[in-house]
C-alpha positions in Angstrom: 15.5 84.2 30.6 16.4 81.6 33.2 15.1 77.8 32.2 15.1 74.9 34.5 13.7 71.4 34.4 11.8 69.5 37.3 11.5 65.8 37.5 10.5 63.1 38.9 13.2 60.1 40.6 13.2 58.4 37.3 12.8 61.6 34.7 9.7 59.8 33.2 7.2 63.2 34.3 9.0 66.7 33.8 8.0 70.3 34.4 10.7 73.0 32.1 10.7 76.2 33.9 10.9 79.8 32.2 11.9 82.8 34.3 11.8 83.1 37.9 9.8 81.7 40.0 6.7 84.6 41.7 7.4 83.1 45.2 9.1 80.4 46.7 8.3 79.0 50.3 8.3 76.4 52.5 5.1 74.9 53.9 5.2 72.9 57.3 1.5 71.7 57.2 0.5 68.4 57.7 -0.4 67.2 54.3 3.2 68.5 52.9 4.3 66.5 55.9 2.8 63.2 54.5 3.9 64.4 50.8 7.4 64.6 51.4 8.0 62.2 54.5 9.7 65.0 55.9 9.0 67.7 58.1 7.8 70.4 55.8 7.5 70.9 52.0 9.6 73.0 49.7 8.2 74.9 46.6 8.4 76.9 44.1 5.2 78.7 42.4 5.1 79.7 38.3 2.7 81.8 36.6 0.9 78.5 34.4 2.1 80.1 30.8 5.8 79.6 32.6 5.5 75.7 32.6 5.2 73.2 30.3 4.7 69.6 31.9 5.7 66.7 29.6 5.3 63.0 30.8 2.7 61.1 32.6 1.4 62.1 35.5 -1.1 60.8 38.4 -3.4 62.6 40.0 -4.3 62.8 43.7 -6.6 65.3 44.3 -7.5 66.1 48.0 -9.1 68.8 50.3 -6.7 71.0 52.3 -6.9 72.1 56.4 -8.2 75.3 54.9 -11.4 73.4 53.1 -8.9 74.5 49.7 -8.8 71.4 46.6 -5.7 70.5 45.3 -4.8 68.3 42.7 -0.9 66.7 43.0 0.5 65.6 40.3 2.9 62.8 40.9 4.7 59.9 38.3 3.0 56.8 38.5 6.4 55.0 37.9 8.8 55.9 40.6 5.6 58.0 43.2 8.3 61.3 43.2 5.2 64.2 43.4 6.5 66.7 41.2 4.0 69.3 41.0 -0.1 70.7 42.0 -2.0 73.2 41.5 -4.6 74.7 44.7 -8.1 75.9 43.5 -7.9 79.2 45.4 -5.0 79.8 43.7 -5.4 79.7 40.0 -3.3 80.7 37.1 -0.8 79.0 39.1 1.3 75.6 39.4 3.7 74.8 42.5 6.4 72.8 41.9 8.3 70.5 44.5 12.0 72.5 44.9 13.7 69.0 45.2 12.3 68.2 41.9 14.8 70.7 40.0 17.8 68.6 42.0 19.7 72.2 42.0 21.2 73.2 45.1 22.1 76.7 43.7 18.0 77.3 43.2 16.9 80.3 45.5 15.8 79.7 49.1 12.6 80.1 50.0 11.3 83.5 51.7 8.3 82.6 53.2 6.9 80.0 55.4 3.3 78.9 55.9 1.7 77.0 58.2 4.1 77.8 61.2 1.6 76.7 63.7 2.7 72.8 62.6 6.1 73.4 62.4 8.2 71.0 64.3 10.0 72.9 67.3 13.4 71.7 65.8 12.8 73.1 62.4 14.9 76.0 61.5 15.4 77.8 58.1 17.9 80.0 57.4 16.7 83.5 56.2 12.9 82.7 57.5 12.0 84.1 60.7 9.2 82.6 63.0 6.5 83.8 64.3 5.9 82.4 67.9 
């Protein structure tokens, strides 16, 4: 069974990883936006009995475009968010790709939010919808 451990910038908060992750995306709303300083989010979503989080974590909790509640989860010593969980998704925990600092983990398959995506954005493998 493939293990792999998130963390933050300075490895105080960590997530370890069991099997494969149930679906991996890339997110191009705004809030993801302002959570990565970038132009989209990546992520990677686990079945909850898949993770175990060690470290201490802070908690911003916010209300989505969608009118969804999320709670991120981010180390209150270097700010790197390293994972959330949505309320209409439970039994669930997505963790920040770029938090496993593995360029061999998969690519994402899916993208959401496409409507916000910056015209410039392109992702290999992911086709948009105009």
């Amino acid at each position: 069974m493939t293990k792999r451990t998130a963390t933050c910038a300075c490895g105080q908060l960590r997530v370890e990883t069991r099997g494969e992750p149930v679906r991996l995306s890339v997110c191009h709303c705004l809030s993801c936006q302002q959570r990565t300083g970038s132009a989209f989010g990546v992520q990677a979503r686990f079945k909850d009995g898949d993770i175990a989080v060690s470290g201490t974590s802070r908690i911003y909790k916010r209300v989505g475009d969608s009118g969804g509640k999320s709670e991120r989860h981010f180390c209150g010593d270097c700010g790197s968010t390293v994972f959330w969980r949505i309320d209409s998704v439970p039994q669930f925990t997505y963790v920040a790709t770029g938090a496993f600092a593995d360029p061999s983990f998969p690519p994402p398959t899916v993208a959401v939010y496409e409507e916000r995506r910056h015209p410039w954005v392109e992702i290999a493998g992911i086709a948009v919808s105009e």
